[in-house]
C-alpha positions in Angstrom: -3.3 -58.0 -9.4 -5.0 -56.8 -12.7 -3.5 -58.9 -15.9 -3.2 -56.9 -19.0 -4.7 -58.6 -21.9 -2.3 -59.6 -25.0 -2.2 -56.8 -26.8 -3.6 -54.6 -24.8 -1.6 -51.3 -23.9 -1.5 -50.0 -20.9 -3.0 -46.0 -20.8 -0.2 -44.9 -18.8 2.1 -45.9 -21.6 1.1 -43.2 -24.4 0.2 -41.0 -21.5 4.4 -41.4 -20.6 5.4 -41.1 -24.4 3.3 -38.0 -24.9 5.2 -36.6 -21.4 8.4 -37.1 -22.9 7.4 -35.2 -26.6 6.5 -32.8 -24.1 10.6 -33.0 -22.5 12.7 -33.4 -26.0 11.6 -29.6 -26.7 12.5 -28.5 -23.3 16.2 -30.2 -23.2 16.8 -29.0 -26.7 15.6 -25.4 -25.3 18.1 -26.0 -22.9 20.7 -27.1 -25.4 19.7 -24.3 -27.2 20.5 -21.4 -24.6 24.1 -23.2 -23.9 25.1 -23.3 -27.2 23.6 -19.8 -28.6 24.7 -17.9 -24.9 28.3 -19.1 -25.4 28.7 -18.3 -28.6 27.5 -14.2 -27.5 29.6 -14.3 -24.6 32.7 -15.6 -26.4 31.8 -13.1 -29.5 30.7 -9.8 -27.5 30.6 -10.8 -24.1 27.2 -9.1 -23.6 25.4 -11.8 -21.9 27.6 -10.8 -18.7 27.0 -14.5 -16.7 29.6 -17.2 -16.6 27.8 -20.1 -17.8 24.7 -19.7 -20.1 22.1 -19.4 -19.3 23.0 -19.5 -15.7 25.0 -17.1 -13.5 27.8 -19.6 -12.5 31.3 -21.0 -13.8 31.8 -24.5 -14.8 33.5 -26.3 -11.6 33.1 -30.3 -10.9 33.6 -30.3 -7.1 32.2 -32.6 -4.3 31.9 -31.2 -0.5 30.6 -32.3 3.3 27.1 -32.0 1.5 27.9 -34.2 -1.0 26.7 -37.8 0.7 23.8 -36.0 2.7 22.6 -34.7 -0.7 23.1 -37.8 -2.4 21.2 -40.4 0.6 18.8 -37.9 0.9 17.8 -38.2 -2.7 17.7 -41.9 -2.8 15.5 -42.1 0.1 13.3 -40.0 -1.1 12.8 -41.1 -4.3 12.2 -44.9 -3.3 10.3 -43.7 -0.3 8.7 -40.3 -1.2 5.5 -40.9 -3.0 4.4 -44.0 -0.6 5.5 -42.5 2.8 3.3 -39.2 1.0 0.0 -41.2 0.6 0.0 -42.9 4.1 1.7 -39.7 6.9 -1.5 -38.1 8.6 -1.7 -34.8 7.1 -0.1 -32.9 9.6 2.7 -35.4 9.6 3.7 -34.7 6.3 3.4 -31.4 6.5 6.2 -31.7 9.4 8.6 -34.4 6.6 7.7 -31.8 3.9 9.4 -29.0 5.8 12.5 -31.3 7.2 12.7 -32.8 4.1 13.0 -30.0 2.1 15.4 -28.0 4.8 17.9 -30.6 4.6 17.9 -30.8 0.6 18.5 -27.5 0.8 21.3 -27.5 3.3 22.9 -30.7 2.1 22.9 -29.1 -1.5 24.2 -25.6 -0.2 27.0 -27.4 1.5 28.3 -28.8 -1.3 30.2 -25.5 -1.6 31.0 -25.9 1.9 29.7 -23.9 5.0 32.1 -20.9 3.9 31.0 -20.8 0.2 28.2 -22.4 0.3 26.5 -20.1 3.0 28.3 -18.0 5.1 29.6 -15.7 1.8 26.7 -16.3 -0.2 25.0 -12.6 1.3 27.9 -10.9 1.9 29.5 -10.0 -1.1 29.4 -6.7 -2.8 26.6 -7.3 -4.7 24.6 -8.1 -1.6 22.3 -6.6 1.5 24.8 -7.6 3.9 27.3 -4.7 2.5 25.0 -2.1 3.8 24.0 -3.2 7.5 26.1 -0.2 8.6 24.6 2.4 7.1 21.4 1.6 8.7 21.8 3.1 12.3 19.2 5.3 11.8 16.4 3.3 10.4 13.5 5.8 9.6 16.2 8.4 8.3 17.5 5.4 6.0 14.2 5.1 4.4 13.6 8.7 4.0 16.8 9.0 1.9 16.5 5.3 0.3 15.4 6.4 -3.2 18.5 9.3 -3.4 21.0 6.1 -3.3 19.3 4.0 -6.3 20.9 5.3 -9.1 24.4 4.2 -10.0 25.5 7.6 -10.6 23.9 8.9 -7.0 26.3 9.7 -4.2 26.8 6.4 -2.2 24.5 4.2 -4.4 23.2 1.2 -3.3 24.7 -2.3 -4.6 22.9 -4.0 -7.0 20.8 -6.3 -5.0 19.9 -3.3 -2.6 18.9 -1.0 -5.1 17.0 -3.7 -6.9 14.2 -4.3 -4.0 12.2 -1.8 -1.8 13.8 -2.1 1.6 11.8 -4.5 3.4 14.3 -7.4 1.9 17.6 -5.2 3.5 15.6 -4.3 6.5 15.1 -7.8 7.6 18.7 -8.5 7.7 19.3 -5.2 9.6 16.5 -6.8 11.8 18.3 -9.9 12.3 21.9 -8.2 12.9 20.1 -5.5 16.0 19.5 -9.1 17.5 22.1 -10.1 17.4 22.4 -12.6 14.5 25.0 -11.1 12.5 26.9 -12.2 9.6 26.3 -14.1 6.8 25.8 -17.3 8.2 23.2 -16.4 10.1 21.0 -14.3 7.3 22.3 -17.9 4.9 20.4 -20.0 7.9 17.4 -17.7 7.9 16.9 -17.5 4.2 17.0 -21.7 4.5 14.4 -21.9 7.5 11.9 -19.7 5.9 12.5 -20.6 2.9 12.0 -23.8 3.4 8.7 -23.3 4.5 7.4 -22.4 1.0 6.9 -26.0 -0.7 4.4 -25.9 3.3 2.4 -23.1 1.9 1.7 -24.4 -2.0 0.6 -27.7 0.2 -1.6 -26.0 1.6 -2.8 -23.9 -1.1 -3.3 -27.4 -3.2 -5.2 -28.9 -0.6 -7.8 -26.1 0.2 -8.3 -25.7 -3.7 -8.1 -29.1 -4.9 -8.3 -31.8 -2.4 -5.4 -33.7 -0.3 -5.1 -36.6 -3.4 -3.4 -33.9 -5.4 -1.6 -32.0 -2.1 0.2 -35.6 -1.3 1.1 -36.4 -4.7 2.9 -33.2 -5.2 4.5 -33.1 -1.4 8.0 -35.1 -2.8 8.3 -33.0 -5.8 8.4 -29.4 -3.4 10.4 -31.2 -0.8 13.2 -32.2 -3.6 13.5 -30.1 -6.3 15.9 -28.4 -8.5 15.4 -25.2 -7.2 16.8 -26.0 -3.8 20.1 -25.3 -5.6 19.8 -21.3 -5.2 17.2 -21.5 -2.1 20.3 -21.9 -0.4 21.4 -19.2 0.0 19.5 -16.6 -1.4 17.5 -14.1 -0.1 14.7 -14.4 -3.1 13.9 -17.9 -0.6 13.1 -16.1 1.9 10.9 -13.8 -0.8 9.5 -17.1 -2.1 8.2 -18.3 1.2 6.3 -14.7 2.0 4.4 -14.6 -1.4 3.5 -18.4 -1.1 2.0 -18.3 2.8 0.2 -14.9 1.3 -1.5 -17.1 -1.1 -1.8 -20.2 0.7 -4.0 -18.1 3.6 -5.6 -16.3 1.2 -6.6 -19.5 0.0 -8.0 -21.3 3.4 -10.1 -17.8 3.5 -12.1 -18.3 0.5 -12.8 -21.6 1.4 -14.5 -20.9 4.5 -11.7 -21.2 7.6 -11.4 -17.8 9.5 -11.3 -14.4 8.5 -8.4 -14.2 9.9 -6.8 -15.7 7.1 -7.7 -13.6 4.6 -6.0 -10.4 7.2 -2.9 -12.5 7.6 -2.9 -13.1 3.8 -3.4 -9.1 3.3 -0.4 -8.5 5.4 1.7 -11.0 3.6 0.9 -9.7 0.2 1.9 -6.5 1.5 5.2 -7.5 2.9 5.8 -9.2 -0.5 5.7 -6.1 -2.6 7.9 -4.7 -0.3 10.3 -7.3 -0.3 10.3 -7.2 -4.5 8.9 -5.0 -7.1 8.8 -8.2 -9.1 6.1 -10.0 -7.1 3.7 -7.5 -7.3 2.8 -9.7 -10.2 1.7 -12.8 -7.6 -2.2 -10.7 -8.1 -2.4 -13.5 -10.9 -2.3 -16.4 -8.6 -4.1 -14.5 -6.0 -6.5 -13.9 -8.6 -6.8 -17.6 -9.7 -7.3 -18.7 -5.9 -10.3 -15.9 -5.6 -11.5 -17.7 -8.9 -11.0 -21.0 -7.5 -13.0 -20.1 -4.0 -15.4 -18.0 -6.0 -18.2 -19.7 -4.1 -17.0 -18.6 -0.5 -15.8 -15.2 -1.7 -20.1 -14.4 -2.8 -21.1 -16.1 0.7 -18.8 -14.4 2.3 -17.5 -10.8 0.6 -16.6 -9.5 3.8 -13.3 -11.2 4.0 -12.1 -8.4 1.4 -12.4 -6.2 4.3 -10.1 -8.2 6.7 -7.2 -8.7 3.5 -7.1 -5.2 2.3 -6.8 -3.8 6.0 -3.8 -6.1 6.3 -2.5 -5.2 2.9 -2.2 -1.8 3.9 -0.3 -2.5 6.8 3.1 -2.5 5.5 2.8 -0.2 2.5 1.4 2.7 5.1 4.0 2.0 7.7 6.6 2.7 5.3 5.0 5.4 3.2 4.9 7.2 6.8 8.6 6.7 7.2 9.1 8.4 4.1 9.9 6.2 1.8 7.7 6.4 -1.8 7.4 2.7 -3.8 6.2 4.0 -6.7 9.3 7.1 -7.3 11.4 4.0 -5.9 10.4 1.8 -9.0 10.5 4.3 -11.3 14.5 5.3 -10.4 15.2 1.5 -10.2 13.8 1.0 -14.1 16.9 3.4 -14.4 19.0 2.2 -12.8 18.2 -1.1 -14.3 19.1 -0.1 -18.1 22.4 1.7 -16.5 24.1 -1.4 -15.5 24.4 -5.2 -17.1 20.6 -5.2 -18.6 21.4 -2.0 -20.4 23.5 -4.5 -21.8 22.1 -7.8 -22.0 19.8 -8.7 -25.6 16.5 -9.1 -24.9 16.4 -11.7 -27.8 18.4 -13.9 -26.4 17.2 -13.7 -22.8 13.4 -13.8 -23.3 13.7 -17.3 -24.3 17.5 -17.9 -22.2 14.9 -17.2 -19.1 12.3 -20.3 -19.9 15.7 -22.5 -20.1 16.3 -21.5 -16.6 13.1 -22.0 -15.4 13.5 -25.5 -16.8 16.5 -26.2 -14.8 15.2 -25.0 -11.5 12.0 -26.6 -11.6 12.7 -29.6 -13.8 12.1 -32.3 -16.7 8.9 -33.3 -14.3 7.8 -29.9 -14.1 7.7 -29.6 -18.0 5.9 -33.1 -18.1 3.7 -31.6 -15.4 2.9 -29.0 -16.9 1.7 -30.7 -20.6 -0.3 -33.1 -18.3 -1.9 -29.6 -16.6 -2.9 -28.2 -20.1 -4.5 -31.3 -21.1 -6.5 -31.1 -18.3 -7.9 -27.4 -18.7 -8.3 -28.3 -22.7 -10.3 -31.0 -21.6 -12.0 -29.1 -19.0 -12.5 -26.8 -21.9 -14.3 -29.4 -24.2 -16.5 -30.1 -21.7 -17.5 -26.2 -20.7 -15.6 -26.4 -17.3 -12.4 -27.6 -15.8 -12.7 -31.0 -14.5 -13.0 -31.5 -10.4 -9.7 -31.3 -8.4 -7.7 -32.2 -11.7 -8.8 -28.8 -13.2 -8.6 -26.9 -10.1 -4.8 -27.6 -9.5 -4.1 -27.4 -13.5 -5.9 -23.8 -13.1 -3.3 -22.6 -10.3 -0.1 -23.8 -12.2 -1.5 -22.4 -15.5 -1.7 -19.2 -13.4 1.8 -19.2 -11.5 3.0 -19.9 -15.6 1.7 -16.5 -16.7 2.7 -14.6 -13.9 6.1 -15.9 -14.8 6.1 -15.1 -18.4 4.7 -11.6 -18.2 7.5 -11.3 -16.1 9.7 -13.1 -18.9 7.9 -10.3 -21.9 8.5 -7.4 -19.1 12.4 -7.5 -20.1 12.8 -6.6 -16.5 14.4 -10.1 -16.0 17.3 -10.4 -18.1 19.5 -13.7 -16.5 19.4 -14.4 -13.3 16.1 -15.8 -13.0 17.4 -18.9 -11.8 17.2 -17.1 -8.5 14.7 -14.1 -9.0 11.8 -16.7 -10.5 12.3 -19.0 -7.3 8.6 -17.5 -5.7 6.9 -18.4 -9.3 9.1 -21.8 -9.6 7.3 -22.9 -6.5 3.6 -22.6 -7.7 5.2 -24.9 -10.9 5.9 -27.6 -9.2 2.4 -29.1 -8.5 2.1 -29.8 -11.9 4.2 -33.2 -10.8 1.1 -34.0 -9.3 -0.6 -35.2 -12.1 2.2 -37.9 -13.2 2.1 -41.6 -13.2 5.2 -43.4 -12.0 6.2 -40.4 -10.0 9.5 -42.2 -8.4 11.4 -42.2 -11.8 10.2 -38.7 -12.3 11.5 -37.9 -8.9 14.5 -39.6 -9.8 15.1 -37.6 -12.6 14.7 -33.8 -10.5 17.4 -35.3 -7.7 19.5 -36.1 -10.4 19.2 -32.5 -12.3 19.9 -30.9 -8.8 23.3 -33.0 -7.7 25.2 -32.7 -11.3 23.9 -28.9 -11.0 25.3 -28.7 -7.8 28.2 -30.5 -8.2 29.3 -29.2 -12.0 28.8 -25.6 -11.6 29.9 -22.7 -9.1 26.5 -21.3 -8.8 27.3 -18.2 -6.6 26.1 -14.4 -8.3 
């Protein structure tokens, strides 16, 4: 054991008191976008959510998830970071998953299994309401865009209407197998969705060594955000666009071409899935900059992802349906309903406040810790090992996010919608000393969330 010398200060201790400068600004953010969103709503009601910044009504209520949620926090965080450094790789990719599928559960059930999951898709905002219209699959597409618009005959409900039809397809999938209802797409939105904090592990390790992977693997398993992974389809959407860039990375750093085809055809599925995540090019961009080295010794592999990358694009283009007229009509149909609305100046900094809450005070300490690193890396003409690599790919996943934010295509909500960006955040916890109170502090933020507000949409 290492004595401190009288006097001396330990490093970690500024490096802590500079992390929390770095959290005051966030909570009063958060404050902030309370205070300022009721005062709209209460004035002129245009904010249109029940509890700003958050979709949601204030409602203190425990449920049958309640003591799951609450053990599987406290195990985590006193076990966590050292089971983390000592599992066999494969090993913790196997706790990661479990780990986070049963925050998620244990969290959604805190509404119960009625409100909690087995409603969450079916109400009239959601894909479930339109499973019956879909007998005719390729005929559906062909007429998808002539249902967009609110004033169209039959229009789609909002949730529809808002995402190219891959994200309703796969629920029509899932119900021709017989998996119907709500409780089923619920569980299937949890599964895969669970899966995502497997791909970013991935990703972190292929770019920027296991140290980093394993220190961040708690932080993805138990994080805020598990409060609208379950159950919401943008999850399931989160988990796509992550293994897309999680193969993409173990292409360009030298496993099999195969990767980069199955990365192709994830990206590809992604944009179909949401016109938002089109924007995920800046991580994929940030990973080809990252494995620059591999991509010159090997440029071939651009041949493998763009053939899968057109898979699902042509395939629906030949069923007739048209992306681009699709976007177009749903920017219109966009402005017709609540965002027409909604003030911009309130919601392009109301949206950082959300992405505080689902990712977390150790996210925004992350993150400070993850610009320190690049400045330094700066200084010094390059980013700095495995440090700068991971600060590089969070930096990345934090502009996709705000030109999403400046777009003023995310007005509220993003609580939910910026759950695929959220994820890329969260390795940012990587670079924090005494990670169990940090990891203490994320449970916490997730159970009075959970437990304080109806969080449905």
């Amino acid at each position: 054991m290492i004595r401190q010398r009288p006097g001396h200060r330990d490093p970690r201790d500024s490096r802590g008191l500079r992390d929390l400068y770095a959290v005051v600004p966030a909570v009063l953010l958060v404050t902030a976008a309370v205070l300022v969103g009721r005062h709209i709503q209460a004035t002129d009601h245009s904010l249109l959510v029940g509890w700003p910044p958050l979709i949601g009504r204030w409602d203190p209520h425990v449920g049958p998830g309640t003591p799951a949620a609450v053990a599987l926090a406290v195990a985590t965080v006193a076990y966590g970071p050292s089971v983390a450094a000592r599992l066999p790789w494969r090993a913790l990719l196997a706790a990661s998953w479990a780990t986070a599928t049963a925050w998620i559960w244990s969290l959604a059930l805190i509404d119960g299994w009625h409100r909690g999951v087995a409603v969450r898709l079916t109400t009239r905002f959601e894909y479930l309401q339109v499973i019956d219209r879909w007998h005719d699959i390729p005929a559906t597409l062909r007429d998808f865009t002539r249902h967009i618009l609110i004033d169209s005959p039959d229009n789609w409900p909002a949730h529809t209407a808002g995402h190219p039809p891959a994200a309703t397809l796969t629920f029509v999938l899932l119900d021709r197998i017989g998996l119907r209802g709500g409780g089923w797409a619920g569980a299937w939105c949890i599964t895969v969705g669970a899966t995502g904090c497997l791909a970013v592990l991935v990703a972190v390790r292929a770019l920027a060594g296991e140290r980093l992977a394993r220190r961040a693997a708690p932080f993805l398993a138990v994080t805020p955000a598990a409060v609208w992974m379950g159950t919401s389809a943008d999850g399931y959407f989160a988990a796509v666009a992550a293994w897309s860039v999680a193969l993409l990375a173990l292409a360009v750093t030298g496993r099999s071409l195969w990767w980069a085809a199955g990365s192709g055809l994830l990206f590809g599925l992604t944009c179909y899935l949401s016109y938002g995540l089109t924007l995920f090019v800046v991580i994929g961009a940030a990973v080809l900059w990252l494995g620059r080295r591999g991509v010159r010794e090997r440029p071939v592999l651009f041949v493998p992802w763009l053939a899968g990358a057109a898979v699902v694009p042509v395939a629906f283009t030949a069923a007739g349906f048209d992306w681009w007229e699709a976007y177009r009509l749903l920017v219109e149909r966009y402005y017709q309903g609540a965002a027409g609305i909604r003030p911009y100046g309130y919601w392009v900094w109301a949206n950082l406040a959300c992405t505080v809450l689902i990712t977390g005070l150790a996210t925004v300490a992350g993150l400070r810790r993850a610009g320190g690193v690049l400045l330094a890396g700066r200084r010094g003409g390059t980013p700095a090992g495995e440090d700068g690599r991971a600060a590089l790919l969070v930096t990345a996943a934090l502009v996709a996010l705000l030109a999403a934010d400046l777009s003023g295509m995310s007005k509220a909500e993003t609580e939910r919608i910026w759950l695929p960006f959220a994820l890329w955040l969260l390795p940012a916890c990587a670079f924090l000393d005494r990670p169990r109170g940090w990891l203490a502090a994320q449970a916490v933020l997730a159970l009075l969330l959970n437990h304080l507000l109806a969080t449905g949409w």
